[in-house]
N, C-alpha and C positions, 0 to 999 in steps of 0.2 A: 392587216393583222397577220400572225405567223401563222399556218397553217397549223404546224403543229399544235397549238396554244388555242386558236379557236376550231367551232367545228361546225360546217354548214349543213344546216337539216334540210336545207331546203329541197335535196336531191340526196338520190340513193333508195336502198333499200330500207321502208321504212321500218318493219320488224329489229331487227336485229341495231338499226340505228335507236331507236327508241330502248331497246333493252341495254345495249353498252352504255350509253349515258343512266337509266336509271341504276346502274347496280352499283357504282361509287354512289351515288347519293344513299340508296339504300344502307349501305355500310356505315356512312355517314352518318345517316339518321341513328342506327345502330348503336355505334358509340357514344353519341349521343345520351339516349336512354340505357347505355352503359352505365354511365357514370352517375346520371341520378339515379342507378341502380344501387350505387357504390354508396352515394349522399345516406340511402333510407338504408341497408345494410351495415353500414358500417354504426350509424346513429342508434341502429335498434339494436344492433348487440354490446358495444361499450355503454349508450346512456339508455337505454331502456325504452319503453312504451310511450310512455307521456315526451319523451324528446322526439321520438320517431310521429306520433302523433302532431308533435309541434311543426314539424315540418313538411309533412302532409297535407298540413290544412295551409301552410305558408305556399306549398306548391301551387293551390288555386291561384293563388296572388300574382306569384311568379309567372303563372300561364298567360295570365292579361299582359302582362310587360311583353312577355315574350311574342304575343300577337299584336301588340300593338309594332313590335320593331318589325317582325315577317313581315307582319302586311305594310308596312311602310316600303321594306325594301324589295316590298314585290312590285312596286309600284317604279322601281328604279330597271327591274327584272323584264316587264314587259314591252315598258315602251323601248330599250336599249336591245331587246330581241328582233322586235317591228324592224328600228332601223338598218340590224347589220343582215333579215332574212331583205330590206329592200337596196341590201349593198350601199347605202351612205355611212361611210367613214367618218364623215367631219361631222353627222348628226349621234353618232354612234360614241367621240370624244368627247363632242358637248354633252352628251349624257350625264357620261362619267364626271364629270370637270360640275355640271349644274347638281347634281346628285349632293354631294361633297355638304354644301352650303343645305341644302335640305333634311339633310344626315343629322348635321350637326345639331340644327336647330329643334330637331324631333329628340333627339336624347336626351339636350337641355331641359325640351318641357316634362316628358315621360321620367327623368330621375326626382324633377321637382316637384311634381303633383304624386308622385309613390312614394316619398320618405315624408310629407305631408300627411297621405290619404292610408299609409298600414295599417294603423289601430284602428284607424273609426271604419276600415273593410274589415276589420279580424272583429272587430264587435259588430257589425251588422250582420257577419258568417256566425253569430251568437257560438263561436268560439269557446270550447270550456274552460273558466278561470283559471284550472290550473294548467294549463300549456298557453294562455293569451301572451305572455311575457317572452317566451323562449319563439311564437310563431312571428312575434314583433321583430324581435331579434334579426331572424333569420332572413325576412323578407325587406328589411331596409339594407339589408348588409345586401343584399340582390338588386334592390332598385338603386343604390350608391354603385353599383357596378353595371350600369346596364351600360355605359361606353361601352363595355369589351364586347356583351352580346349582341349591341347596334354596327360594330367592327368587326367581327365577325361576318355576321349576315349581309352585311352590305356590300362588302369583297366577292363575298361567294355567291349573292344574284348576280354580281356583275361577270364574271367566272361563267355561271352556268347559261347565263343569258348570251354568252359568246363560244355555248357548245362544250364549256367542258368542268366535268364536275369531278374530273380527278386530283386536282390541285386543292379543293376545300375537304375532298375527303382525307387526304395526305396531312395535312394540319388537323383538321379534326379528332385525327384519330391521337396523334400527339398529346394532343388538349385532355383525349379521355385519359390514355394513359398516367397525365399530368395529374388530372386532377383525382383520381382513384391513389394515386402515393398522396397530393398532399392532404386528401381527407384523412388517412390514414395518420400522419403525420399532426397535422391540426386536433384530430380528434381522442383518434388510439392514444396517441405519445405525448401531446402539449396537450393541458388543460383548457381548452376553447369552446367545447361545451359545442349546441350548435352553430353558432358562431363561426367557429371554424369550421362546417360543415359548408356552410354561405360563405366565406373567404373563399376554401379551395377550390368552387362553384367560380367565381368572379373571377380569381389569377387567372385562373387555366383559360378562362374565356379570350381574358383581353390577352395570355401571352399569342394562343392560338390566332384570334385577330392580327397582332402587329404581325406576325413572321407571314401568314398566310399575305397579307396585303404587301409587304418588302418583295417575297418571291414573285407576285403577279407583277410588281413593276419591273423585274429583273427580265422576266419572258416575255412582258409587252410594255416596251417601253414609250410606247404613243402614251401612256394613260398614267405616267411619270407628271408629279405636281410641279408645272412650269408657269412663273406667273403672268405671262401672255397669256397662257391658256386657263388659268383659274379665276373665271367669270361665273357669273349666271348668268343662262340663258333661261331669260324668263318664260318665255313658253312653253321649251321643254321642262323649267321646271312644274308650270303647271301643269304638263301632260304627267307628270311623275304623283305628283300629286290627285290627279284626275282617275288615275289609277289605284294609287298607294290609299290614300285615305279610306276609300271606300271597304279596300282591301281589309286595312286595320280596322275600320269598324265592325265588317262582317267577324273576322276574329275574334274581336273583343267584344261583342256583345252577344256572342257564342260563349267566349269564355263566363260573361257574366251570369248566363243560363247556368253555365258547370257552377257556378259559386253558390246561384239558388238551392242547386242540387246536394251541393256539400251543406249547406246551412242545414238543411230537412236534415242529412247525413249528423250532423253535429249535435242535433236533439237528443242522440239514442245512447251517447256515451262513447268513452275511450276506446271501446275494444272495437266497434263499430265504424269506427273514426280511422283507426290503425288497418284496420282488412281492407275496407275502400281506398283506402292510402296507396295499399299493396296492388290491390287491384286495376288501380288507374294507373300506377305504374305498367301492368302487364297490357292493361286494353292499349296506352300508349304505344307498346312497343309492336303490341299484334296490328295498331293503324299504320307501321312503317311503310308496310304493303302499298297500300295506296297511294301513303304521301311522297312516297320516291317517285312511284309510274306518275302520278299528279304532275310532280315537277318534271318529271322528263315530258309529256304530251305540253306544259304549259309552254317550256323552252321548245319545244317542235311546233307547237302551235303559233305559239310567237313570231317567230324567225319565217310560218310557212303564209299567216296574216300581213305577216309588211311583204310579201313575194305573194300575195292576193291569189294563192293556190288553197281553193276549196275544197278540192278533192281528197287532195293530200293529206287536211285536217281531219277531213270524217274516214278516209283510211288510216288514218291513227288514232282515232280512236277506236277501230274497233278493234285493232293489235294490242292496246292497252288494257281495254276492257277484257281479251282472256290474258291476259297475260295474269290481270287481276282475280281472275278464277282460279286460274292454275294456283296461286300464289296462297290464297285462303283456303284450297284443299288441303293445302299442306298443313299452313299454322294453326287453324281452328282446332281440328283434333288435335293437334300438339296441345294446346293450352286447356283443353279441358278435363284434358285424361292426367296432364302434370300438374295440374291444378294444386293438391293438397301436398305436393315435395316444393312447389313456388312459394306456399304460404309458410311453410313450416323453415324457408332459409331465412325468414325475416321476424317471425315471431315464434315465442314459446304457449304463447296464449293458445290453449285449444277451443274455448269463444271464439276470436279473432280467426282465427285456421277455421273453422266452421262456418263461417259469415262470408269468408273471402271465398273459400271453395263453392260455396252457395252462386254468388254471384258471377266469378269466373265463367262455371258452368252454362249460364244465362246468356252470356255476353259474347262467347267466342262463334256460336255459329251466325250471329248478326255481325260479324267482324267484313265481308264482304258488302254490307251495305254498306261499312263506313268507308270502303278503298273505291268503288263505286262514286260515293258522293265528293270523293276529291279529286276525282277523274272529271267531272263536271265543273265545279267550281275551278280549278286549273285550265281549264278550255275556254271556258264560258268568259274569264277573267281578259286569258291572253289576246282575243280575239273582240276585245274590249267593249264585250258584253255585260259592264260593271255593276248595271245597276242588281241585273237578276242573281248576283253575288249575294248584294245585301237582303233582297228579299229571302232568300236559301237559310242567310244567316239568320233572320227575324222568325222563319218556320221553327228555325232548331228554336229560340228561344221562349217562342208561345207554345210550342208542344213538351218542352223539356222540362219549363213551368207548369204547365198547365198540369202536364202529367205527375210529377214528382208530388204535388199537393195534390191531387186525387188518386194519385195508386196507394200513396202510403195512408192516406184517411181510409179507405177502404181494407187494405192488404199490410198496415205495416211495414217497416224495414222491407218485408219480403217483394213488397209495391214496387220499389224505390231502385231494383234490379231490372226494372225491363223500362223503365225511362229512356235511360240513354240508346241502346237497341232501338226501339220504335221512332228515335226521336233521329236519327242516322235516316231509315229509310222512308220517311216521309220527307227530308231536307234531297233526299236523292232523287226522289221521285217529281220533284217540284222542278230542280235539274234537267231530268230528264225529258221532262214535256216541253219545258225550254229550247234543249236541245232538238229537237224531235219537230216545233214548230217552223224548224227555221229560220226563225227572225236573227238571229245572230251572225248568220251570212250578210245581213244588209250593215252591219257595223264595220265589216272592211272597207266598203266605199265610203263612209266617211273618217277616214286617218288622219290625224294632221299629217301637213308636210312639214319640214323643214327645210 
């Protein structure tokens, strides 16, 4: 592999190694929640509340897609990390080359069970009649496009899992820019309603996909589709799979807990529906924190588990872990004090601004448990510790149920703001005892070979 192009964590300084790769991702992540920044501003000031609402509650949907593809190609991410930190090359192509066939076959099912499964999710999310139409809309026109968010992600685990996360942020940030014009364009200027709001969403995906994945073949040309080399390899795809599925599940039945939480959310009306909308946008962007260091300690973890260096892993996390402190001193007071100029660039509703600022407020000094618990999850994963994933994931979802139906029977809407909070650091805490007992050091001695 060209030095330049990948980047061996295995050695080195690990502070400042861990930080240079997490902060293209972070940027990345950034643009990212750029753009769906652009999707819900752009939609609430040309179509109005009940459109912006419509897409709001489309996002839960979209969250599930979008976890089901992460955790699929985190599953291509880990075990391809294992083998280039154990310097196998030939196990490290077959990866990529087995990945391919596995990629493919997970998009196929995820596009056809979501343009099947929208309505009968947007009516169990008891959905208000007058947005069910426009949130249908929106959310098929995203699961018809999840190639490009499956090609995307699946370039850029393979990228980051070989040390370098500046090449998806380079594209990425394109894609945002991309698709910040063509919402504008679809929405502002052509008649597309939201519609064009989920178009602009999907181009800009799959253009960012195809170029990012063109340039990676240009700087490593090992990983160029030659069809000697385009087989499965069945073990490794099941190592990929042994990884990845669990992954998607923990995701998406995380996501499923958030859908509970929108449904409860869904009972109280529009204006209610529109704030929380706004807000999970902002909680999103305040969780960048974590989920960049996340991905950087998984790919350092990774890389330092196939190089059976233990030391190395618990010295990185605890460079991660302040890095994550430093990180949420900053943004938390950021978001709680900008709270009510956040809510007021998206809505005119003074209801809605009063609901979001409410809950803002609640949410942002708990924003450190939630970059904590992906600190965990990301380690625990790489180091193919998978199962205690999913349990992590089943906490959030019996506490984030459990809660969201007894704060708001008790408290109301007002209940319905400290769900998600509590429900972060109890999934962190379950993590952490995990970590803390040990038993995950004993999953490096059994790795497959290849």
């Amino acid at each position: 592999m060209k030095k330049e192009v990948t980047v061996d964590m295995t050695t080195g300084s690990i502070g400042p190694q861990i930080l240079r790769f997490a902060m293209p991702v972070l940027l990345g992540l950034i643009f990212q929640r750029i753009y769906n920044f652009a999707d819900s501003y752009i939609v609430g000031r040309f179509l109005g509340d009940n459109a912006l609402a419509a897409v709001s509650v489309a996002g839960v949907g979209m969250y599930l897609m979008q976890s089901l593809v992460i955790g699929l190609t985190t599953g291509v991410s880990v075990v391809m990390s294992q083998y280039y930190g154990a310097k196998n090359e030939k196990a490290v192509e077959e990866t990529f080359f087995s990945s391919i066939y596995v990629v493919l076959y997970m998009t196929l099912l995820v596009t056809v069970v979501g343009l099947i499964g929208t309505r009968p999710l947007l009516m169990a999310l008891q959905t208000p009649k007058e947005i069910l139409d426009e949130s249908a809309l929106y959310l098929q026109l995203i699961f018809a496009g999840c190639i490009g968010t499956m090609l995307y992600n699946w370039i850029s685990a393979v990228l980051r899992s070989l040390g370098n996360s500046v090449i998806p942020l380079v594209f990425l940030g394109i894609s945002s820019a991309l698709n910040i014009f063509l919402d504008w364009l679809f929405v502002a200027v052509l008649p597309m309603g939201v519609g064009g709001a989920a178009f602009a969403t999907v181009l800009a995906q799959l253009i960012s996909g195809i170029a990012c994945l063109i340039y990676a073949w240009r700087l490593l040309p090992q990983l160029r589709i030659r069809r000697d080399k385009l087989k499965l390899n069945r073990a490794i795809g099941k190592q990929i799979l042994v990884y990845g599925l669990p992954a998607a599940l923990q995701m998406s039945i995380i996501s499923v807990s958030d859908m509970t939480l929108q449904a409860v959310v869904n009972t109280y009306g529009t204006a209610l529906v529109v704030a929380y909308g706004v807000c999970l946008k902002v909680e999103g962007l305040g969780m960048q924190i974590g989920d960049a260091l996340g991905t950087a300690l998984g790919t350092f973890a990774g890389q330092n588990a196939g190089a059976k260096n233990t030391d190395r892993i618990k010295a990185g996390l605890r460079s991660t872990v302040g890095m994550c402190i430093i990180g949420y001193a900053v943004v938390s007071p950021f978001i709680y004090f900008a709270a009510p100029v956040i809510m007021r660039m998206f809505t005119d509703s003074e209801i809605s601004i009063g609901y979001g600022v409410e809950y803002m407020r609640i949410f942002a000094p708990f924003l450190i448990g939630v970059g904590i618990l992906a600190l965990f999850h990301n380690l625990l994963r790489a180091v193919g510790d998978v199962k205690i994933t999913i349990c992590m994931g089943i906490s959030e979802v019996i506490t984030r149920i459990g809660f969201a139906f007894l704060f708001s029977y008790f408290w109301g809407y007002h209940g319905l703001w400290f769900v998600s909070p509590l429900t972060w650091c109890c999934a962190a805490m379950v993590g952490a005892a995990r970590y803390l007992s040990g038993t995950w050091k004993r999953k490096l001695d059994h790795m497959e070979k290849v």
